[in-house]
Structure formats: structure tokens, C-alpha cells
N, C-alpha and C positions, 0 to 999 in steps of 0.2 A: 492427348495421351502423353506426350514427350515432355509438357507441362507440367504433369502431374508427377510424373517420372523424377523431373529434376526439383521440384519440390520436395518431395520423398528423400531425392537423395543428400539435400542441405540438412533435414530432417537426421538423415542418417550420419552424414558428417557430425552434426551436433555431438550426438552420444558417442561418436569417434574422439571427440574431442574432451568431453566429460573424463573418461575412461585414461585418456590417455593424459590429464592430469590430475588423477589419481580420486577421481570421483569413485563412491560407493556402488554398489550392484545393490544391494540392498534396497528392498520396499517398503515403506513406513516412513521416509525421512519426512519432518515435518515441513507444512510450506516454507518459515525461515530458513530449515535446510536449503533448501531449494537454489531461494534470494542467493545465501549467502554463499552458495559454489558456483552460482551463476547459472545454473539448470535454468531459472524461470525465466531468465533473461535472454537462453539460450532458444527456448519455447517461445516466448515472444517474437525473436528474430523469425521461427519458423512459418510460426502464422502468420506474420509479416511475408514470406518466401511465398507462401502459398495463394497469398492475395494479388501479389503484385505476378505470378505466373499465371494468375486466371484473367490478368488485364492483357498479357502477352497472348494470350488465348484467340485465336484469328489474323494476327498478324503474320500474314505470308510474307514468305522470301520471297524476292526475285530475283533476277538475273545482276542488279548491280549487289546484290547481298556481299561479295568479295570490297568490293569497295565500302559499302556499308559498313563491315565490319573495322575495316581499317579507320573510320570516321569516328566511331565509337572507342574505338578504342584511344584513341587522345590523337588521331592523325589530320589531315585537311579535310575542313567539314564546308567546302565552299557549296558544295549539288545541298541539294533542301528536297523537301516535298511537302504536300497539303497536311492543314493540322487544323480539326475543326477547333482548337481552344484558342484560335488565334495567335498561336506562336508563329515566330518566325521558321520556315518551313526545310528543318533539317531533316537530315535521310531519314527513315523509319526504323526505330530500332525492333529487334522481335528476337525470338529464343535465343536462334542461334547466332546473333551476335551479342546477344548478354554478355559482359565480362564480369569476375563474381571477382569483389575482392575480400582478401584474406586477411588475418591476422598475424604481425610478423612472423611468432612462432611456429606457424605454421606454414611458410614459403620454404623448401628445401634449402643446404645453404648455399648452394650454385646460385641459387633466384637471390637470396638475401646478397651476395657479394654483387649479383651486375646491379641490385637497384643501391649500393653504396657507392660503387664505381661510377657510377651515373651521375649520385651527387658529387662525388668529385671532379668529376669532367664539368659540372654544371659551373662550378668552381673556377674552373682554368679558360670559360667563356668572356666576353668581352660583356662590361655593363652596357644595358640599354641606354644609361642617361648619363650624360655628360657630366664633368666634373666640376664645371656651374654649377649644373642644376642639384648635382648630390656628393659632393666632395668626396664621402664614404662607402662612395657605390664603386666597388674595383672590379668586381666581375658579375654574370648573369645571376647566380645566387645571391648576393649584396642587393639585387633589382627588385626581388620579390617582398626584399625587409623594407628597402626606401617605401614601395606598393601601399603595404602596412602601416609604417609612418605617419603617410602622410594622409591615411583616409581613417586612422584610427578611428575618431571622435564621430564617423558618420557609418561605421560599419562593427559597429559592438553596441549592444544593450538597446539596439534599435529594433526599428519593423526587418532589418535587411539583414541582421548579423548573421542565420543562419545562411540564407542566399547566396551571399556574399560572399562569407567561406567557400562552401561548394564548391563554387565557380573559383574562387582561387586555390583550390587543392588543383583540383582539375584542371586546371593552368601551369600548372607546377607539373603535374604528369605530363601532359603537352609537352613543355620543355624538355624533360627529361628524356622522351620521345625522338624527339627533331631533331633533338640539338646533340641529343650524344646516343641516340642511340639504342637506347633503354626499349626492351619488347613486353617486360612485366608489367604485372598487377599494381595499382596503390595501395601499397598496405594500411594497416591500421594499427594502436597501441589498444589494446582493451587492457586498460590501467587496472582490473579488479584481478588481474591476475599477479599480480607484482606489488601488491599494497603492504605484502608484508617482511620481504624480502628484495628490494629492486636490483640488490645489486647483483643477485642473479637468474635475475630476469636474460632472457633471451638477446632482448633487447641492449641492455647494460650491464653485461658480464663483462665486457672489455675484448672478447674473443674476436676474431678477425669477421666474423656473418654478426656482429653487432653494433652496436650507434657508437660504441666507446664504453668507457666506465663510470663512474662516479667520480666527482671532482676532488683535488687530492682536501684530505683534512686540515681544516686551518685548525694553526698552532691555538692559536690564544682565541675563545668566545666565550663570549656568554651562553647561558643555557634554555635561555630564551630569546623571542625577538620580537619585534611590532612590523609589521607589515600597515601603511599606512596607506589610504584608498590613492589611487592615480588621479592625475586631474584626468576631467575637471570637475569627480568630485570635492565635496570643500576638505580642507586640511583638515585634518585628525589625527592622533596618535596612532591609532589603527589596536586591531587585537594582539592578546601577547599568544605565539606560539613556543614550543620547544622550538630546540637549533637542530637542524639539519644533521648532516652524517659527513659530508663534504664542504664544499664551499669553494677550492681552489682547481683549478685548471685538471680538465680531465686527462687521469693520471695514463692511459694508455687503451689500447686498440682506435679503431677506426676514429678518426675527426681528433685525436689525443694532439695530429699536429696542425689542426684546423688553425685560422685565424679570422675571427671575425672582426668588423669593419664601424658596424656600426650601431649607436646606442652608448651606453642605456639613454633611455629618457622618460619614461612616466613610474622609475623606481629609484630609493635615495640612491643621489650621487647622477643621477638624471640631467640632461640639460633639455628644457623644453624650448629654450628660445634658439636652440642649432641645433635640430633633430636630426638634421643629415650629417652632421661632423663626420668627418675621420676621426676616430678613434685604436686603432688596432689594438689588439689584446686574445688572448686565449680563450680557447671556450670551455666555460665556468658552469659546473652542475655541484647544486647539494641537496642530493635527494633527500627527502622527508617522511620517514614514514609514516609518522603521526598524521600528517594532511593527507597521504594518501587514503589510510584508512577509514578520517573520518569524513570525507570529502568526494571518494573516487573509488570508492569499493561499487561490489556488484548491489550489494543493499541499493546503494543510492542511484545507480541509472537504472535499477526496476522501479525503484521509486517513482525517478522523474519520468518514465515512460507509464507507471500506471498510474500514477494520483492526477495527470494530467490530462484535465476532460477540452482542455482550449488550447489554442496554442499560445495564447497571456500566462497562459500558467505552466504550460511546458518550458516555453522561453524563461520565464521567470525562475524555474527553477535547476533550470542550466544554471543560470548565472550566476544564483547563490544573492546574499542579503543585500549587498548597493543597490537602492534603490529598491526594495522590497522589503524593507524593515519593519514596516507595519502588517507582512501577511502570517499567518498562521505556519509552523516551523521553522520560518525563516534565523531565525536564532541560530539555532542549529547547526542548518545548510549555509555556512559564511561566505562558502567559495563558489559553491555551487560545483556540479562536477566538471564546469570548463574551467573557472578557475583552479578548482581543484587539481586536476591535469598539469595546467601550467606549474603552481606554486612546486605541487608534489615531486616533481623536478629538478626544477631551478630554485627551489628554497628563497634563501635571502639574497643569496649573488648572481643566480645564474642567469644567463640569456632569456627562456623559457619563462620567469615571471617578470619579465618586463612588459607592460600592457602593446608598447607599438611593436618594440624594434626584438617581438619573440620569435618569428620564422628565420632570423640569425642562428637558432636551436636547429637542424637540419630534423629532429622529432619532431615538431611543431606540425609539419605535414601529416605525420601519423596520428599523433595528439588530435587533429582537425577533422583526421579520418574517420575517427572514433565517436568523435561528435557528428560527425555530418551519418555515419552509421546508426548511432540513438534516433536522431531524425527521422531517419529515414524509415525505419521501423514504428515511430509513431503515427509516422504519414499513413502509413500502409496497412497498418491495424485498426482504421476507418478512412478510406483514402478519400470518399464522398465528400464528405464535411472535414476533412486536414490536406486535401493534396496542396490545394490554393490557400491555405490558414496563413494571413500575414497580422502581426498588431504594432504598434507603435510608431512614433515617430522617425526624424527624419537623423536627430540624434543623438546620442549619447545618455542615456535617462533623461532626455528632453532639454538637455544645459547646451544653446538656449533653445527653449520653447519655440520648437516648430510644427508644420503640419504633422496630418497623419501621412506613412507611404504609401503607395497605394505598386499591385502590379505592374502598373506602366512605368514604375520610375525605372532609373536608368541603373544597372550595376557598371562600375566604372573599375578596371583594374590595372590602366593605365597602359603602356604598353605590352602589358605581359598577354594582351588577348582580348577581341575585337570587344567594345561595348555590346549588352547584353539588357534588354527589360527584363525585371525580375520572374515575370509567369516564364520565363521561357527556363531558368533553374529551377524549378518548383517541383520538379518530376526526376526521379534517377533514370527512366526511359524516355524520356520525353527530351527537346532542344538535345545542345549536344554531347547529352551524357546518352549510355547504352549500358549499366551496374547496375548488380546490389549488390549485398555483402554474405560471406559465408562466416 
């Protein structure tokens, strides 16, 4: 009953949501209507809600439920218990320690200030790895980009990229947890709401409950640019886009006095042979709305959640055309909507489109939220045949040519949280997550 209950009431949030950015009452809007306000996308997430609460369906509390809860929610998950999928055997998650997470705009801005204070405090933390090991790793924040770095070429475009993620979003909330303190949600960015406007988005208005602003305007550009693929795809001129809106040092609110550490390295001006440099420099956005729109609208993640009967072809069309050149749309879709995310961002200069060293962008976690959200809702819109769905190799669009992954491989995320085989991320209840998304 209390199942169905709270299914209902995600159900009911939706249209809370619709409404209150400025959705129709109206009856008749055509299916495109739909797409294009995000109604169908909003409907999907539902029947996603509704699948995965009729899987929570029998699972009793019990008496360590108080601690359970705390486990789930990014705390110490050392107690386990039985798990017939062979997972490694963490507490049980069930209703009532589900944690739903949100969409920025929608955290009040008391919740939106402690999860920026959090990442500041994460900020003023000691790095994990020595100045050997990462010269530009100056504090715990810096540790999550070195992470990134250095496992790029084996956690993108492979069997593990979405896994992988997860589990280091959910690492990053951990931290934020332990280390400072943080008792909220992980938010999320749903980029279809901002594609045509960002800079006053919720998000990047600049206001004191937001990421900062837009990066101030460079004087002198051109009106368009080339974005050229990252190794180790092969060198190319890449596509020509219009120029961004920004470009220079985010002009004010939150992160405006950030400094990050480290990077670029798989975008021009990149060094790939000293990926951990020190670097320091300001943190650089030039939103775009043209990529947003054509790349990261609601159109395109109903797309990539309904035209996707595998998970070859959901993956695939995350990722947009590298390495997918020869399928049917892929013309089109260049960024796909993960890259889409990044680019629409960070443009030509910013942190956010730089293939390793993006989680320097303190958005990148929400950006990852949003993607591990699509997922998640495709998982769950047949969880039978998609909860375990892995394909590809071991990495990078296969450069070079390796096995297939399989479940048992290892997710490695270095010190930021214990190694991990991949069935045991494959699940938002399952291992030691306890979510889904509102």
C-alpha cells in the first residue's frame, strides 16, 4: 500500500512540477508537445517510480532499519546482508530508507546553500594523494578530478561508463557526507530546462542558492569554433559550432572565487603527457545555447530512453557520434546528451568540456546525476532484461582493442571508496546505493 502511495505521490509531484514551470492545463497538446515540455519524459520517470516500488514490495524493516538508513544514505556501509544476485552483501535497502533525489530547482534554498557550503568545505579538505603522485591535487575536491584523469580512457565509451559514474557520483556524496558534514540529497541538473536560457537557470543565475554565473565574455572571437574529438580518438578538425555566450572566468555568485588546480588535458591547450600538472587558474564557463538545445533538450533524453530497445544503443546514444558514425541518426546526435551536458556548459574554454579533468566544474556531479537519472529510468522501464544490461569493451571505443567487460570486473575509483565489482552498481536499491529520482 505505502508502495503505491509513494509512487502516486512522484506521479503527483510530476504535474507539481509541469505546472509550476509554466506547463499547460490544457487537453489536446500533441505527443511532440509532450517531448518537448518534458511531460513524457516526466511520465516515463513515473512508470519507472512505479516499477521499481513494486520491486521494494516485501521488503521489511527491521530493527537495524535506523542504521540502514544511515548506510544508504552515503554513511558507513561496513554491516552487509544476503543478496541472492551475488552481490557483495550490504544492508537491505526498502521504502523507508529510499532516498529520492531531486532536481536543483527544486531543493528549497536553505538545502541548495548547505549542498554549496559542503562543496566548499570539500575544498578547504586535505588531498588524498601526494604531491608526487598529483602535483595539482591541493585539496579533497582536486582528488575526485586526479580519479577522473587518470582512469579516463577506461571509464567512457566503454562496457563500465555508466557504472562507473554511479559509483563515483555516489562517492562524491559520501564525501560530502563524512567529511563536512553535508545531510542532503544529490541533486541533479535536468539540462532541458535551461536549454534556452541558462543563464537564468536556477542553477546559473549567479545568485547566492546557485553554481555561480556564466563566464565573463571574451573580448575578441570568432563566431564560430571546431571542437576537435579528445584522444585517443584520431586527430580531426572536429565540427564547426557557433561561439558560446562566455568564455572568461565566472563573473560572480557562488565558485566566482573558486580556483581550480588541474587540467585542461584532452581539449586544445591540453597537456596529455602531465595530466596531473599544477595548473591554477579560474573557473571558466561559456554556456551555449545552441549545443544545449540541439544536443540536451527534453526531445533528446526521450529519445535516448525510448528508441533504445539494448543497452548498445542506449549507451550509444548517450554518447552522441564518436565512434557511432556509421548508425542511423547519429549525424545529428554529435554529442550526444552526455556530451551534450558537458559542451553546453563549458563551450570552448570551460572546465566541463574537458573529457578527463571535468569534475574540476563542481556541476559535473549534477551533470552525472542527470545521466545516472536517464539510466536509471531505462533500467526500470523493463528492469528483467536492462537491470544487469552491460556491452562493450574494456576501453575507450575499443583504442586499443580489448576484451569484452563482463559483471565481475572490478570498478576502481581509487581512494575516494572501497573497490567495487560492477553487478554490485547495477541497481539504485541494490549494493550501496538506497535512491531514485523525483
Amino acid at each position: 500500500m505505502r508502495q503505491h502511495f509513494l509512487a502516486s505521490l512522484i506521479s503527483f509531484w510530476s504535474i507539481l512540477i509541469i505546472g509550476s514551470l509554466g506547463g499547460s492545463d490544457e487537453w489536446g497538446k500533441s505527443r511532440q508537445d509532450l517531448i518537448d515540455t518534458g511531460e513524457c519524459l516526466l511520465q516515463l520517470q513515473t512508470n519507472a517510480s512505479h516499477q521499481l516500488y513494486e520491486a521494494l514490495r516485501g521488503r521489511r524493516d527491521t530493527r537495524q532499519d535506523e542504521k540502514a538508513r544511515a548506510c544508504n544514505n552515503g554513511h558507513d556501509c561496513d554491516d552487509y546482508r544476503n543478496d541472492d544476485r551475488g552481490k557483495k552483501n550490504h544492508r537491505l535497502c526498502t521504502q523507508s530508507t529510499l532516498t529520492i533525489r531531486k532536481e536543483w530547482r527544486f531543493l528549497s534554498k536553505a538545502e541548495r546553500r548547505k549542498y554549496i557550503e559542503a562543496v566548499y568545505c570539500l575544498q578547504s579538505k586535505p588531498s588524498l594523494f601526494t604531491e608526487e603522485e598529483a602535483p595539482g591535487s591541493k585539496n579533497l575536491f582536486d582528488s575526485f578530478a586526479v580519479v577522473h584523469i587518470t582512469k579516463t580512457p577506461f571509464i567512457h565509451g566503454n562496457f563500465n561508463f555508466l557504472a562507473w559514474h554511479r559509483y563515483f557520483v555516489w562517492a562524491y556524496e559520501k564525501a560530502l557526507r563524512e567529511e563536512c558534514g553535508y545531510h542532503g540529497i544529490s541533486p541533479y541538473w535536468e539540462w532541458g530546462y535551461d536549454v534556452y536560457d541558462p543563464q537564468k537557470s536556477a542553477l546559473f543565475d549567479g545568485s547566492p542558492y546557485s553554481f555561480g554565473s556564466n563566464g565573463a565574455p571574451l573580448a575578441e572571437r570568432d563566431p564560430t569554433y571546431r571542437l576537435p574529438p579528445p584522444p585517443p580518438f584520431p586527430k580531426a578538425e572536429g565540427r564547426e559550432f557557433p561561439a558560446g555566450t562566455g568564455g572568461g572566468c565566472v563573473m560572480f555568485g557562488p565558485f566566482s572565487d573558486m580556483t581550480t588546480n588541474l587540467g585542461p588535458v584532452g581539449m586544445p591547450g591540453g597537456n596529455l603527457n602531465n595530466p596531473l600538472r599544477y595548473n591554477p587558474r579560474c573557473l571558466m564557463r561559456d554556456m551555449n545555447p545552441f549545443i544545449g538545445q540541439h544536443y540536451t533538450s527534453f526531445n533528446w533524453s526521450t529519445w535516448t530512453i525510448e528508441e533504445s530497445r539494448d543497452i548498445d544503443e542506449f549507451q550509444s546514444r548517450l554518447a552522441g557520434a564518436p565512434g557511432n558514425e556509421d548508425r542511423k541518426d547519429f549525424p545529428l546526435n554529435f554529442f550526444g546528451v552526455h556530451g551534450g551536458g558537458h559542451t553546453f556548459l563549458g563551450g570552448m574554454t570551460g572546465q566541463h568540456s574537458d573529457f578527463y579533468s571535468s569534475p574540476q566544474e563542481p556541476a559535473f556531479f549534477l551533470h552525472h546525476g542527470q545521466i545516472d537519472r536517464l539510466w536509471s529510468i531505462w533500467q526500470w522501464l523493463d528492469i528483467e532484461k536492462r537491470g544487469d544490461a552491460i556491452y562493450g569493451t574494456l576501453t575507450l571505443a575499443n583504442i586499443p582493442p580489448t576484451r569484452n567487460g563482463t559483471l565481475d570486473d572490478i570498478i576502481d575509483v581509487g581512494p575516494l571508496a572501497p573497490p567495487v565489482p560492477v553487478r554490485e552498481v547495477m541497481s539504485t536499491i541494490d549494493g550501496p546505493f538506497c535512491y531514485f529520482y523525483q
